[in-house]
C-alpha positions in Angstrom: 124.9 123.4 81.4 127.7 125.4 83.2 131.2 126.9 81.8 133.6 124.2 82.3 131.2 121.1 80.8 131.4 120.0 77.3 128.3 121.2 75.7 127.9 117.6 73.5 127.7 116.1 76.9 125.2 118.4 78.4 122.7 117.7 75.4 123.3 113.9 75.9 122.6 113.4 79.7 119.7 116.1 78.8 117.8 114.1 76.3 118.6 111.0 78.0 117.5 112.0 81.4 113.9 112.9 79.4 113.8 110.3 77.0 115.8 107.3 78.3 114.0 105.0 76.3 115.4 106.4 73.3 118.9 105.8 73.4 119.8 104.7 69.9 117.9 107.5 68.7 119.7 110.3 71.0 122.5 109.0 70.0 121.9 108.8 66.1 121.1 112.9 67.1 124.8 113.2 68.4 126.2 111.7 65.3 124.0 114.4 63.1 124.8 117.4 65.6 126.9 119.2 67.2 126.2 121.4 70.3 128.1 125.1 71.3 128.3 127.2 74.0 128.5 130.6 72.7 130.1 133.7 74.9 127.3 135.3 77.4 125.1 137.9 76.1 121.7 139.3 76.4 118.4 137.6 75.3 117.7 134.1 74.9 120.0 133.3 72.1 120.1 129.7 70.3 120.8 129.7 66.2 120.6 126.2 64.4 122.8 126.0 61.4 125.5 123.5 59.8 129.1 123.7 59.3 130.8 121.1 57.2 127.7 119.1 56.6 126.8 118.8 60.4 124.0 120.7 61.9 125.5 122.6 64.6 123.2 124.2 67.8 124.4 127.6 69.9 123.2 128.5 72.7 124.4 130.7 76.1 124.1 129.5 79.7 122.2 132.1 80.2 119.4 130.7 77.5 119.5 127.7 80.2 118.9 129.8 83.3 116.3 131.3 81.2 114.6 128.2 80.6 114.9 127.4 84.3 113.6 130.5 85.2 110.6 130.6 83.4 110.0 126.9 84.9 110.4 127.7 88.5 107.9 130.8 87.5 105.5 129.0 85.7 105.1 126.0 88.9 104.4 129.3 91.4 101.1 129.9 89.0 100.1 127.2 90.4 100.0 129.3 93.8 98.9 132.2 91.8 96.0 130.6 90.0 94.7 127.0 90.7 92.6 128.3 93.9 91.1 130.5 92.0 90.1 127.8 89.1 89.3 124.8 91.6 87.2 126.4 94.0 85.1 128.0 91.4 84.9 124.7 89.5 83.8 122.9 92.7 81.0 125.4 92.8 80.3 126.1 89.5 80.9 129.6 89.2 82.5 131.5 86.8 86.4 132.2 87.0 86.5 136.1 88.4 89.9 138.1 88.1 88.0 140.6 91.0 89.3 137.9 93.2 93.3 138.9 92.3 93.5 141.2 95.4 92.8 138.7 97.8 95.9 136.8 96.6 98.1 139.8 96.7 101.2 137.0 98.2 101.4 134.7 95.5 100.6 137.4 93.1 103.7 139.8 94.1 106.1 136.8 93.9 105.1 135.5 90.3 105.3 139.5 89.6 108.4 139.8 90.8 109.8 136.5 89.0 109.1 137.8 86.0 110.7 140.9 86.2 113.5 139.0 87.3 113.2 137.2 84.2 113.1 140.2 82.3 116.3 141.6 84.3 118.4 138.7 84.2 116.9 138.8 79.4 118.3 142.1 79.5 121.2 142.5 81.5 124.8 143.2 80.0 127.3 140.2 79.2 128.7 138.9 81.9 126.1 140.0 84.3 123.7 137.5 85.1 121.4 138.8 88.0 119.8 136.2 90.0 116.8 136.2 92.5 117.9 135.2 95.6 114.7 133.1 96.3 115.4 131.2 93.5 117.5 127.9 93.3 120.5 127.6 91.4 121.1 125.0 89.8 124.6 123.2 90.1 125.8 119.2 89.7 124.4 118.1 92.6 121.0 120.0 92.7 122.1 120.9 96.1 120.2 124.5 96.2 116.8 122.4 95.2 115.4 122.6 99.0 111.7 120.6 98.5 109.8 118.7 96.6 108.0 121.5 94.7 111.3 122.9 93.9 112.1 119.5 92.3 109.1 118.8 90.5 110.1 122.4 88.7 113.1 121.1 88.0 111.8 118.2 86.5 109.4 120.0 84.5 111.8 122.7 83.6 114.3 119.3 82.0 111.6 118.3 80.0 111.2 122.5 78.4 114.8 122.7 77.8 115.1 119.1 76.4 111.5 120.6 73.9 113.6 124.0 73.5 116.8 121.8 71.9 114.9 119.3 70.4 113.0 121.8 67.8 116.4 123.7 67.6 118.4 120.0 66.9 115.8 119.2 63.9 116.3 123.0 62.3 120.2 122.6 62.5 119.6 118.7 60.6 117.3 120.4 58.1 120.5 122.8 57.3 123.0 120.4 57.3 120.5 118.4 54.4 121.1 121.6 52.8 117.3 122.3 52.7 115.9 126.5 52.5 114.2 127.8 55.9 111.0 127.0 55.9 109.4 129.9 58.0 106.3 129.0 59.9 105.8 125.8 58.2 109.2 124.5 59.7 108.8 126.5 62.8 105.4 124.3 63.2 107.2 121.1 62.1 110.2 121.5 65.0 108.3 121.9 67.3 106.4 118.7 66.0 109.5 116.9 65.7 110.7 117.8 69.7 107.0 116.8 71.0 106.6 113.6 69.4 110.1 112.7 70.6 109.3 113.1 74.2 105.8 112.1 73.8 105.7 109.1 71.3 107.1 106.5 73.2 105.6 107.2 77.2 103.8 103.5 77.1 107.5 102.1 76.3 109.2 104.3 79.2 106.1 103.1 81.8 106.2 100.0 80.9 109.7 99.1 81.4 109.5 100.9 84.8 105.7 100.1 86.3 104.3 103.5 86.0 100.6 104.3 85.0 101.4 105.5 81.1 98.7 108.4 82.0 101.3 109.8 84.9 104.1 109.7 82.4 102.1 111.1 79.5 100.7 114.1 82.3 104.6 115.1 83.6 105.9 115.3 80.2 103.0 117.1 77.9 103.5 119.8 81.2 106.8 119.8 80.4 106.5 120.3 76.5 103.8 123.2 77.6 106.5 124.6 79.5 108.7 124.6 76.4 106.1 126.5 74.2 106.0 128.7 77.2 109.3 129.8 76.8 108.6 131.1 73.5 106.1 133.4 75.0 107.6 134.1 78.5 111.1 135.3 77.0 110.1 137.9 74.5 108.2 140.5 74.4 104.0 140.9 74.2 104.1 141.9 70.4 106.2 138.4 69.6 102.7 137.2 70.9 101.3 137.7 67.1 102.8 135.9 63.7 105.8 137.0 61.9 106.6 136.0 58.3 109.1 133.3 60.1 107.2 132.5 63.1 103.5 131.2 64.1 101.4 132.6 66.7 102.1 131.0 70.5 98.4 130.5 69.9 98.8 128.4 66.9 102.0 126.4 68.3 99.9 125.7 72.0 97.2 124.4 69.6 99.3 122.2 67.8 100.6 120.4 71.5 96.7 120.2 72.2 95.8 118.0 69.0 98.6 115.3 69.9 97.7 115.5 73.6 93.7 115.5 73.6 93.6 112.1 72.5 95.0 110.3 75.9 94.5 113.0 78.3 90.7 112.7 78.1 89.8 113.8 81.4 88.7 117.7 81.1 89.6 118.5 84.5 93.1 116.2 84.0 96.3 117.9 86.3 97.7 118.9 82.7 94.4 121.0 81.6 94.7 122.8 85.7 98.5 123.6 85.0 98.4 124.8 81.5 95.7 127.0 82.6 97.5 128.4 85.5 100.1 129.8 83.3 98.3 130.8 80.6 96.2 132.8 82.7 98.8 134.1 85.0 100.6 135.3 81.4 97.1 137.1 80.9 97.2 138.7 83.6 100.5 139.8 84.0 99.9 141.3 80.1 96.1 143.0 81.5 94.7 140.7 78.4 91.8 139.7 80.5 89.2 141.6 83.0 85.9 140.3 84.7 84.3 137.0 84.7 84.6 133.5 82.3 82.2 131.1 82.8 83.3 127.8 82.9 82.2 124.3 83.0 85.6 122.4 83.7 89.4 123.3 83.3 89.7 122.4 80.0 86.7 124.6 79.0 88.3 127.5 81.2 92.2 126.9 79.3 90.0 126.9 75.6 88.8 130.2 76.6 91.8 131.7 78.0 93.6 130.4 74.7 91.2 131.8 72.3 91.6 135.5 74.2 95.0 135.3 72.8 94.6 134.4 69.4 95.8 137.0 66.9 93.1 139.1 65.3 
């Protein structure tokens, strides 16, 4: 989304671009809501609500760069983390954070990404700072220089599509005139957005001859991504429950009961990528020291995930 687009727009070719075989339904969403750029200001700010009957969603560009921030950060774990978690799989030995120094490169830049993340959270309105590593993104995608920086992008559509997905079913549940439900609706958004991108991948690969698995893979990564925004753009503490909100632990868990069932495989891409980010998250919060032993990469992203659940 940029300055001089229409916001209604934006959210169309968004959800559309992520879940073209949905069209009726995205665009049943456009008669039921209405999207708003808001004036720039710090934090990641997007309020649901309903004016006139009609759920209405407000957000900032800057909650976009945000989103596509955290994406480009979270594909560099990979870098940080999967040689770590591959080559200790391949010879069964346990996962051992003693190895972080000898991957001081890829380390330093995922470091230094989220500090720009936290920067760019904090700064005042109307001062966006930018890494200059980092792509921008414009109409054309013409900063996007490889492929790794598209499959990012990609993967960073499918967060932000998540991201207005659970905000789009909060602003219809005002406009019904129904009472917040706190975590219990917090936990049923966030349903909502991943069953929309997820429910219908055998439809999308069909009509396009893709293996259903590969679609199913890119956009549970994608929805992951979303959760990690959650956890990415606040601070540690918003780690545990509030009265309004659940856990990150509780909402990852949620994405890992609708997912387990097709992506069987326990050493699946999706298990290696989740893992990478939640344990470069670990890390970069000193939430976990010395040695895991592991017996494949969804035992190791189990174990990482339980280390963060709240007391």
């Amino acid at each position: 989304m940029n300055d001089h687009s229409n916001a209604d727009e934006d959210a169309k070719a968004l959800l559309l671009g992520t879940a073209p075989e949905r069209p009726a339904d995205v665009e049943d969403l456009l008669r039921s809501v209405e999207y708003k750029r808001a004036h720039d200001r710090p934090a990641l700010h997007l309020e649901a609500t309903a004016f006139f009957g009609r759920g209405l969603v407000v957000l900032t560009n800057r909650t976009m760069q945000q989103i596509w921030l955290i994406a480009y950060l979270s594909w560099k774990t990979l870098h940080e983390q999967s040689g770590f978690v591959i080559v200790a799989l391949a010879r069964k030995l346990p996962y051992d954070t003693s190895l972080y120094k000898k991957n001081d490169r890829y380390i330093g830049q995922v470091d230094r990404l989220g500090q720009a993340l936290t920067d760019l959270r904090t700064a005042d309105a109307g001062s966006n700072p930018w890494p200059s590593d980092v792509p921008r993104l414009d109409p054309d995608l013409s900063e996007l220089r490889d492929e790794e920086d598209r499959a990012a992008y990609d993967l960073g559509c499918f967060a932000a599509a998540f991201v207005l997905l659970h905000e789009t079913r909060h602003a219809i549940k005002r406009a019904q005139g129904d009472e917040y439900g706190g975590v219990a609706e917090e936990l049923e958004c966030d349903r909502y957005a991943i069953t929309f991108l997820l429910d219908r991948c055998d439809q999308y690969a069909g009509q396009n001859n893709y293996e259903p698995i590969r679609v199913l893979r890119k956009r549970a990564m994608g929805v992951f991504l979303g959760l990690a925004v959650t956890f990415e753009s606040t601070e540690l503490g918003l780690w545990l429950p509030s009265d309004s909100h659940p856990s990150a632990y509780v909402r990852i868990q949620q994405l890992v009961r609708i997912v387990e069932a097709n992506i069987t495989d326990p050493n699946d891409d999706f298990w290696l990528f989740a893992t990478c980010v939640l344990l470069s998250k670990a890390r970069r919060d000193n939430q976990i020291h010395g040695t895991i032993p592991f017996q494949t990469t969804r035992s190791l992203f189990d174990m990482v995930l339980e280390l963060m659940q709240p007391d």
